[in-house]
N, C-alpha and C positions, 0 to 999 in steps of 0.2 A: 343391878348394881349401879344406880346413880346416884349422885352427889346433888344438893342445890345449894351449897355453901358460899352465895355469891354467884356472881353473871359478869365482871368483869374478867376481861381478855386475860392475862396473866393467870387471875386462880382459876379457870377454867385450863387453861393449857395445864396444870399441875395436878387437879383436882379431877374432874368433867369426867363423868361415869364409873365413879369407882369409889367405894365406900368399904371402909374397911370392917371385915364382919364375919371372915372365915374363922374354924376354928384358933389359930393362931393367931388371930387379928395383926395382922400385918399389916402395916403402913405403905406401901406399894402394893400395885397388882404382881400379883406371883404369875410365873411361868407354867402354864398347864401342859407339864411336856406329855399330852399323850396323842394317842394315835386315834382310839376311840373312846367309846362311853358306854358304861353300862346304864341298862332302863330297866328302869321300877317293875315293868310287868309287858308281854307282846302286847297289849291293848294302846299303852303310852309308844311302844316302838310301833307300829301300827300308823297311829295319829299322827307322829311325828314324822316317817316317811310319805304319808300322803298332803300333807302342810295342813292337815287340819288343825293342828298343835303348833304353836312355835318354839324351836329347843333346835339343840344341835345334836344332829346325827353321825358325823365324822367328820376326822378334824380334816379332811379334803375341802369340805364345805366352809371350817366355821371352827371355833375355838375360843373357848372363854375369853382369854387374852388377847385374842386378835378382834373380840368385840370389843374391848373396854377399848383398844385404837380405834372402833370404827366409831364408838358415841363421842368418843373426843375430838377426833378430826369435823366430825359432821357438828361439832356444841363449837369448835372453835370458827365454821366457817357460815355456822348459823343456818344448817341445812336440816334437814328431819330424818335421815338415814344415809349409810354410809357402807361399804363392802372395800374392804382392805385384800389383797392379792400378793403375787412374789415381787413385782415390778410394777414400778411406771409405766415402764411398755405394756405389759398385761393389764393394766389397770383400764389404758388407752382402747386397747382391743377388744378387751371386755364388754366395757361401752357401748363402741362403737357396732360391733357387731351386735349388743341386744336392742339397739338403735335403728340400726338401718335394715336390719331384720334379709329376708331373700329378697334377692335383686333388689336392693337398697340401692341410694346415691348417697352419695357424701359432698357438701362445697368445705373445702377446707383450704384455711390460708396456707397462701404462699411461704410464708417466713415462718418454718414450722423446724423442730429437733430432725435432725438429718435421718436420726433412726426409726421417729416419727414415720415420714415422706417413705421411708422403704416397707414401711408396713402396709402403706394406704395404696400407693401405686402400683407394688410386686403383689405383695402376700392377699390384698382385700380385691385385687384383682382377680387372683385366682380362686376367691369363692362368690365372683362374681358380682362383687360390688365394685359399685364405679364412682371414680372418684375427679373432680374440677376442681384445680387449683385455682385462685384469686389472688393479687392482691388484694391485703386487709385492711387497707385504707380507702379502697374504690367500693362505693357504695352500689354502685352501678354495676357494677362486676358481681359484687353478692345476688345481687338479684339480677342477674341477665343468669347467671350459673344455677338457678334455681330450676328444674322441674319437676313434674308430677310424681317422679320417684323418690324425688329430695326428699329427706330423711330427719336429714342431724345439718347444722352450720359445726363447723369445728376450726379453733385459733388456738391462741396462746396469748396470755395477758400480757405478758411479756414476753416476748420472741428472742430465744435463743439462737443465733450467739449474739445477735446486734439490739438487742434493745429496744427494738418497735412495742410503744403503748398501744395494746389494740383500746379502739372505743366501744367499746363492751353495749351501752345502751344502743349506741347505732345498728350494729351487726344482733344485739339480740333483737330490737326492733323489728329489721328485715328477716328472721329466724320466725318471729311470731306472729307475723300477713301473711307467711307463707302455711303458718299451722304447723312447724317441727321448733324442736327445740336446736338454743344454741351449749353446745359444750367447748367449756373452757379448763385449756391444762392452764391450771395456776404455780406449775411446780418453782417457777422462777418469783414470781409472786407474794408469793407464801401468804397467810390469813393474817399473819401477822402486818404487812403490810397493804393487801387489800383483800376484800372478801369479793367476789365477783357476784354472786347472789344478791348484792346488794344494789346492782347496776343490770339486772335483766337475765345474769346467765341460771342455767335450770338446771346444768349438771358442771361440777366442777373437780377435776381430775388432777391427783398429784405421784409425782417419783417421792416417797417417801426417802427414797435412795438418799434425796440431797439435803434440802433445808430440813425438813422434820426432823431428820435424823442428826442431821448436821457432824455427825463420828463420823461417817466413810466409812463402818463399818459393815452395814446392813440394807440387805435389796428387799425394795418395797413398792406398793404402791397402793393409793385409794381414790376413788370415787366416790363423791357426796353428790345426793340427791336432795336437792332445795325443795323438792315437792310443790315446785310450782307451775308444772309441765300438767296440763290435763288431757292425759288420753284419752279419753272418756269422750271428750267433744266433736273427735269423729274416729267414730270406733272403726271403719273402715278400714281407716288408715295403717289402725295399729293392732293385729289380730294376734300379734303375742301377749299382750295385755289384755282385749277385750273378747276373744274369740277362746272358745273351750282348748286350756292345757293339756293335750291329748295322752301324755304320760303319765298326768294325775284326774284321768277321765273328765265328770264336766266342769272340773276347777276353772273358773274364771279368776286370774291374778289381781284385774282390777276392782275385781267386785269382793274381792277375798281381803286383801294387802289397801285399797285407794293410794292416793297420790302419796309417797312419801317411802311406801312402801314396795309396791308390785316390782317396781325398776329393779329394788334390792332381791325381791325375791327372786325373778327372774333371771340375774346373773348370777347369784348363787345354783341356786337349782340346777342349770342347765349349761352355761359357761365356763364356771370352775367347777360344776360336777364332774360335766365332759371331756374338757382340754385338762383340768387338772391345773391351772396356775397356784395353787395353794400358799400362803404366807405361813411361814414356821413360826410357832408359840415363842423360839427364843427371838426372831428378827422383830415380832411385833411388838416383846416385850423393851428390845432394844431402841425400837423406833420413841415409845410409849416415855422412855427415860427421856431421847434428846429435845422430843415433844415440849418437856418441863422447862426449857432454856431457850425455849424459839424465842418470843419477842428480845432477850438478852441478846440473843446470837445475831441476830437480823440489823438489829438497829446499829450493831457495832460495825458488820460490815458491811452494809451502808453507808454508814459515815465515812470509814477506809475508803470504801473504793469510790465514791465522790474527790475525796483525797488526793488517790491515785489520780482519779482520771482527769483530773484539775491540773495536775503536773504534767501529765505525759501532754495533753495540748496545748502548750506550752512548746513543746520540747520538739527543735528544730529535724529530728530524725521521724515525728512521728504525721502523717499527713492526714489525719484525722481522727476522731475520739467516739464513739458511738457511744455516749451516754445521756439517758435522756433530760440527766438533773442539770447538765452544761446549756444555760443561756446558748439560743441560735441553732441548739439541736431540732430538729423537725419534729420530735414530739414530748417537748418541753415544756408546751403547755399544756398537751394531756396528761404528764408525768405530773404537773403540778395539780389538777384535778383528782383524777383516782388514785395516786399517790401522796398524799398529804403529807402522811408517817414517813416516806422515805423513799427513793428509790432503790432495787434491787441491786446487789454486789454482784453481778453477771454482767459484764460488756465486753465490749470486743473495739480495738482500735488498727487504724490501716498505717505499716510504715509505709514512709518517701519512696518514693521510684515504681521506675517500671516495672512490670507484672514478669519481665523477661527473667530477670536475677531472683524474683523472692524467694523461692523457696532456697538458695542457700544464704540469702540475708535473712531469712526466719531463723533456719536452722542456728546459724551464729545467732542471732537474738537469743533463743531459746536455749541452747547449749551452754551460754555462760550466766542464765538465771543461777541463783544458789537458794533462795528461801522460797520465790515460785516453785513449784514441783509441777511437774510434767506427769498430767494425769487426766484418762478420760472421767471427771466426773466436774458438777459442780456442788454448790452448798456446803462444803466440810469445813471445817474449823483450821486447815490448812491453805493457804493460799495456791491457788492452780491457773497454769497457761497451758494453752493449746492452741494447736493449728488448725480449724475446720476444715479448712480445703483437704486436707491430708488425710483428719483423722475424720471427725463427730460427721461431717458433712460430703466427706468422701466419692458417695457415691450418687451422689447430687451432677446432672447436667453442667456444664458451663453456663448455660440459660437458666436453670432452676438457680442456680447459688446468685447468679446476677441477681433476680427474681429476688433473693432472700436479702438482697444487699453485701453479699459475702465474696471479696477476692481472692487472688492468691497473696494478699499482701495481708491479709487481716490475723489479727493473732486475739486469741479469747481468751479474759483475765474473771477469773471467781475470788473473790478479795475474803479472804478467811479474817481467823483473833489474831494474826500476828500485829504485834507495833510498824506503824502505820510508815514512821520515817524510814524502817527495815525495808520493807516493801519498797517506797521509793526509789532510795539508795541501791536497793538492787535494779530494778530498773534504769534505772541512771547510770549503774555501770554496765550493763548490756548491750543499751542502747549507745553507747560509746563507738565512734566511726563506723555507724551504719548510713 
């Protein structure tokens, strides 16, 4: 079910793997609400559990609907395959674990989603992978954190909650002397704003949750395979792709699927066969709708929250602005580089004062927002604050959150479609004798 109606960005977000041709020829992709599928004959079900066939076996694996999300995410970030899941988080772990395979390493940045850091340090702990955090600015640090186990490089193109531009060719460069690929979550990012594939990285990971969706109303998430990772070059290395599939006897993934594909086939098959992360036919259909409006939705709050963030530093209560579009920000002119289109409506700013009082000068800050909403997510079409120390990044060290650039004074703003002076104005009356 693909479309070639065009190659630019917009009718690609609208169009991109879906062609309308069911009996009812419907102009959207429909919702396949089922559980399973009937097959033509045991010979096709047969083929199709052993991958000698490509088709979907049950909707744990894979779901009409939640393909046509995975050729559009993967057509909009110009990748060759793509595996759509329930979450961001799962999307991340997915990944990472068909990545760093047994007794894997991970280097992964410092300035990473608080929920992120509790996945890699607790839970990949416990199945025995090991994880170096970095600064993503220190070159030197990437590659001193690198050894023979290392696996995967892992950031964030934009670091949640403060706004750090990673440099994407740098970090994937030291990714590919060392022979592992780099993955980048772009969820703050979005393709609409930049495409990380286009800059080195080889697998790029999103929370459909936020911007795709951009409703708030639906958990998601996907990972796009660029197909430009060759395992093949030392098969050694990588014996979940090169070495016999021992569940589907002598299947070889890479020799079966090549680049573009085996990565897809492998997390499917064996990651959400086994854990089960499954993406429901309605969430993916849901994500597929707010898909159609991302560049609309992006570029508007963008605009806003440059807006916002223009005023608050400015604004004698607030002691600094972490955005990267502000002249004098530290990574203002990488934001000017891989961001052209815009910078992302996620920043985070530190009020005045001591670390002693913040959290009841947050709380007053926070308590008399009226159009902000007080909400753990970002990306929605509603405008949202929060407090990382408290909430998103909670369970971060006092050293880890330094690490990330994040105090107790820092409050984090997702700039929605409200009108832009509303926002302001409420801000301005919040911030009022703090």
């Amino acid at each position: 079910m693909t479309s070639s109606r065009g190659t630019g960005f917009a009718t690609r977000q609208v169009q991109a793997a879906f062609t309308a041709g069911s009996p009812a020829f419907g102009a959207v992709p429909p919702i396949h609400q089922t559980a399973a599928y009937e097959f033509a004959n045991l010979e096709e079900a047969a083929d199709l559990f052993a991958l000698r066939r490509t088709g979907i076996i049950y909707s744990r694996n894979a779901n009409p609907t939640q393909q046509v999300l995975e050729e559009r995410v993967a057509a909009l970030e110009g990748g060759l395959s793509a595996v759509a899941v329930a979450s961001g988080q799962a999307a991340v772990a997915v990944t990472l674990l068909a990545l760093a395979g047994r007794g894997g390493h991970i280097v992964a940045a410092d300035q990473l989603y608080g929920g992120t850091v509790d996945l890699l340090q607790e839970t990949f702990a416990d199945f025995g992978i090991g994880v170096t955090f970095v600064d993503q600015d220190d070159a030197d640090a990437w590659r001193a954190a690198i050894t023979p186990q290392t696996r995967v490089l892992f950031a964030e193109t934009v670091a949640n909650p403060i706004a750090q531009v990673l440099d994407i060719r740098l970090v994937a460069d030291i990714a590919h002397e060392a022979g592992v690929p780099l993955v980048v979550d772009s969820t703050v990012g979005t393709p609409a704003l930049i495409r990380p594939g286009e800059h080195g990285a080889d697998f790029v990971v999103h929370s459909a949750t936020k911007f795709l969706s951009g409703h708030g109303t639906s958990l998601g998430g996907v990972v796009v395979d660029m197909g430009s990772f060759d395992f093949g070059a030392e098969p050694e290395k990588w014996p979940q792709f090169t070495a016999p599939y021992t569940r589907f006897g002598d299947l070889v993934l890479w020799e079966r699927f090549g680049a573009g594909g085996a990565f897809a086939a492998l997390v499917k098959s064996k990651y959400v066969h086994d854990l089960g992360p499954s993406l429901s036919p309605f969430n993916a259909w849901q994500i597929l709708v707010g898909i159609e409006t991302l560049d609309l939705r992006v570029s508007r709050q963008s605009a806003t929250a440059l807006a916002v963030a223009e005023f608050l530093a400015e604004h004698p209560a607030v002691a600094r602005v972490h955005h990267p579009g502000l002249p004098g920000n530290p990574w203002h002119e990488r934001a000017l580089h891989y961001l052209p289109q815009g910078v992302p409506s996620v920043f985070s700013f530190d009020l005045a004062g001591p670390e002693d009082g913040a959290p009841e000068r947050i709380a007053r800050l926070i308590d008399r927002l009226q159009t902000f909403r007080l909400v753990a997510n970002i990306g929605d079409a509603r405008s949202l604050v929060a407090h990382p120390a408290s909430m998103t990044h909670s369970h971060l060290s006092p050293a880890q959150r330094e690490a990330a650039g994040i105090s107790l004074n820092t409050v984090r703003l997702s700039a929605g479609l409200e009108d832009p002076t509303d926002l302001i104005a409420d801000l301005r009356d919040a911030l009022v004798e703090l």
